[in-house]
C-alpha positions in Angstrom: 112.3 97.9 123.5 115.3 96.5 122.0 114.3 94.5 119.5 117.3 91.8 119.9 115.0 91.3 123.2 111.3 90.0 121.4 111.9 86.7 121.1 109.7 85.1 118.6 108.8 81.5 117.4 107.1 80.4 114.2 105.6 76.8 114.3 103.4 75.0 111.4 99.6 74.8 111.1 99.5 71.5 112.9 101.3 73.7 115.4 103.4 70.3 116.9 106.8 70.6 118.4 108.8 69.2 115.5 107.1 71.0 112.8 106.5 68.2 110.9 105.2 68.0 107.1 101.7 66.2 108.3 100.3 65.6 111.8 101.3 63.1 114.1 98.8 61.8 116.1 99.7 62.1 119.9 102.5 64.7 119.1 102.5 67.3 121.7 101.3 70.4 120.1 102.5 74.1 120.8 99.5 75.8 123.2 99.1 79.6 124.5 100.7 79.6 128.0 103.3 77.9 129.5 104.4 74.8 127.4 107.6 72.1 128.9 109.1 69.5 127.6 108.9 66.6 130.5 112.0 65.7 132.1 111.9 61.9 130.5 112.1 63.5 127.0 115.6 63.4 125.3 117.9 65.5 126.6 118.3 67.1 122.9 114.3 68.2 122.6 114.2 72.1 123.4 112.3 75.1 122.0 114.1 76.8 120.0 113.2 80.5 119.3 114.9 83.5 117.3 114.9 87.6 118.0 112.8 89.6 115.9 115.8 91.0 113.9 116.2 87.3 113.0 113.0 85.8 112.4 112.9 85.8 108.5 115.7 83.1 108.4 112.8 80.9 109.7 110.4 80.9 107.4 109.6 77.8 105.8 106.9 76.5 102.9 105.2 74.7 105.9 105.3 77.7 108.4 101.8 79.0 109.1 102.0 81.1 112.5 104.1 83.0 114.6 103.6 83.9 118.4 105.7 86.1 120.7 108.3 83.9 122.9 108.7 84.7 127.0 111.5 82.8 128.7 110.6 82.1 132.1 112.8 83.9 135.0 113.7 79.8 136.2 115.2 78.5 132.5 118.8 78.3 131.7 119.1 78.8 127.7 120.8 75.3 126.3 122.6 77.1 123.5 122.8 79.8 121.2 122.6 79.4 117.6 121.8 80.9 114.3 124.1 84.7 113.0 125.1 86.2 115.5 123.8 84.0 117.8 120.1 85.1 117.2 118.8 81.8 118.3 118.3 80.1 121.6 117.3 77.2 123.2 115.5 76.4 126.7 112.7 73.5 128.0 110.0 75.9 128.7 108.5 78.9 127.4 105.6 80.7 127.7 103.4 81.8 124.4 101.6 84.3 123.5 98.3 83.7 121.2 99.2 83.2 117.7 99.1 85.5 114.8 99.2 84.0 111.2 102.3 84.6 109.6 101.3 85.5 106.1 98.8 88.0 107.0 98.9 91.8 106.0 98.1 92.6 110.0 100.9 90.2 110.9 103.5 92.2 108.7 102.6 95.2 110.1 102.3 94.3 113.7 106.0 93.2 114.1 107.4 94.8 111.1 108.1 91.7 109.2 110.8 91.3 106.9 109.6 90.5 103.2 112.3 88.3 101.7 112.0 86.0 98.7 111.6 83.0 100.6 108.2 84.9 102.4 106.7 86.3 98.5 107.0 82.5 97.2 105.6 81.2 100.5 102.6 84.0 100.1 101.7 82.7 96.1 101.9 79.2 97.4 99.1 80.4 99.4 97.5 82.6 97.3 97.8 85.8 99.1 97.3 88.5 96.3 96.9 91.3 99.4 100.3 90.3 100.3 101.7 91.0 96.5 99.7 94.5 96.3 100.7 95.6 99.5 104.2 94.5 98.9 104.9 96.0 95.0 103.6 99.6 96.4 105.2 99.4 99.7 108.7 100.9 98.3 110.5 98.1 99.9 112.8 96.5 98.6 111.5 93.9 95.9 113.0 90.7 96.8 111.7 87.4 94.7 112.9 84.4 92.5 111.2 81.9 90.4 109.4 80.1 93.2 106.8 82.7 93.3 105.9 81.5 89.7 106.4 78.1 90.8 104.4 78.0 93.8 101.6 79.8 92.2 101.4 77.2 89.5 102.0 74.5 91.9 98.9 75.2 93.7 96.8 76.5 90.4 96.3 80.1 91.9 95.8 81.4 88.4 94.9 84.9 90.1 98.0 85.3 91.3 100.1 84.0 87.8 98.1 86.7 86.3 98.9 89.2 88.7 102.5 88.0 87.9 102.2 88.8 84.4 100.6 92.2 84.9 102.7 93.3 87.3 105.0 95.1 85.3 107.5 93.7 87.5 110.1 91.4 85.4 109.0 87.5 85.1 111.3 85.0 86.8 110.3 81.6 85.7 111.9 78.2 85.5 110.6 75.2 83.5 109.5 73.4 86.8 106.1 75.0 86.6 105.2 73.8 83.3 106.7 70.4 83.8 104.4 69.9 87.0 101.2 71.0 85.4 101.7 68.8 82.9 102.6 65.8 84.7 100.2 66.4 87.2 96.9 66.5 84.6 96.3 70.6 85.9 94.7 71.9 82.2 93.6 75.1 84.3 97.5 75.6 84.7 98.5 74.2 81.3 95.7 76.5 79.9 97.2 79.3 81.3 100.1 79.2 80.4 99.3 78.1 76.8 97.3 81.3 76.3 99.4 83.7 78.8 101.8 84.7 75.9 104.9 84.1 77.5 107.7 82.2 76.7 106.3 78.1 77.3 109.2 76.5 79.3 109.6 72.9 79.2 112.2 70.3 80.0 111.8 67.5 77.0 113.3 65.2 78.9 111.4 65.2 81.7 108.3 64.6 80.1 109.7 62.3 78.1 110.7 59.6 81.1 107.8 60.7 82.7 105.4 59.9 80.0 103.7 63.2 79.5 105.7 64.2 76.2 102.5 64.1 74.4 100.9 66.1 76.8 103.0 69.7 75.4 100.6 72.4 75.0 100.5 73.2 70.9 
């Protein structure tokens, strides 16, 4: 099948219709099945749902799942959106079950594309499968210094290490540093301060912030 023709959808972990950062209580939620916006609902609420040659433009740090997208035979798509119009719009659709997004089985079943965006997104999670399976896959190796970031963020020290082992060159900014610091995380700080590399800082920062004092020595 053509694959501008799979029509995918990626939704958080609360799984709500407007993707929010936390969970709303009484927000209607995305289900398996047929789901509808009522009639009484703005005008402007719609699902909105991308092609599988698109579907990497939609991750997100707070995108957990992804489920394949049928437009019934009776909906008239709202609009089109997105490159190359890649995007659409209606006020029903019917879902498959969901699959999680960052999940080895998940790449493989619709041939995901790995950008940077989705390597940060796995070390925010801690997905060292996802890493291994990615450096030896002889794709292309996309990644900035939110991989670091995110890892340090969320004190996945596994995956910092795997970082700095990977032979891969190290793309770091001072932001994670400055957060473990201000943030009291010694396992980071720790890290860091025995890793070897180059200990990135802004002085500034942690001088408004308080936390000058706090600089690994």
């Amino acid at each position: 099948m053509n694959s501008d023709k799979i029509y995918l959808i990626i939704t958080s972990d609360c799984e709500e219709y407007t993707m929010p950062i936390v969970p709303v209580d009484g927000a209607k939620k995305y289900k398996t099945g047929l789901n509808v916006y009522p009639k009484s609902s703005s005008p402007h609420d719609k699902f909105v749902y991308t092609n599988k040659n698109s579907v990497h433009t939609s991750y997100t740090k707070w995108s957990a799942w992804i489920r394949i997208v049928i437009i019934p035979s009776n909906q008239k798509e709202l609009c089109k959106c997105g490159n190359n119009k890649s995007c659409g719009a209606v006020r029903q659709i019917i879902l498959s079950k969901r699959y999680p997004l960052y999940d080895l089985k998940t790449i493989k079943k619709f041939n995901l594309k790995i950008t940077a965006d989705y390597i940060s997104y796995a070390c925010k999670l801690g997905k060292i499968d996802i890493l291994e399976w990615w450096k030896n896959s002889g794709l292309p190796l996309e990644y900035d210094s939110d991989a670091i970031k995110y890892a340090s963020y969320y004190s996945h020290i596994n995956i910092l290490e795997w970082w700095k082992t990977s032979g891969l060159p190290l793309k770091y900014s001072d932001e994670p540093l400055n957060h473990a610091i201000a943030y009291n995380d010694s396992k980071v700080v720790n890290w860091w301060k025995k890793s070897g590399l180059k200990l990135k800082y802004d002085m500034g920062f942690l001088y408004m912030t308080g936390n000058i004092y706090k600089l690994p020595v």
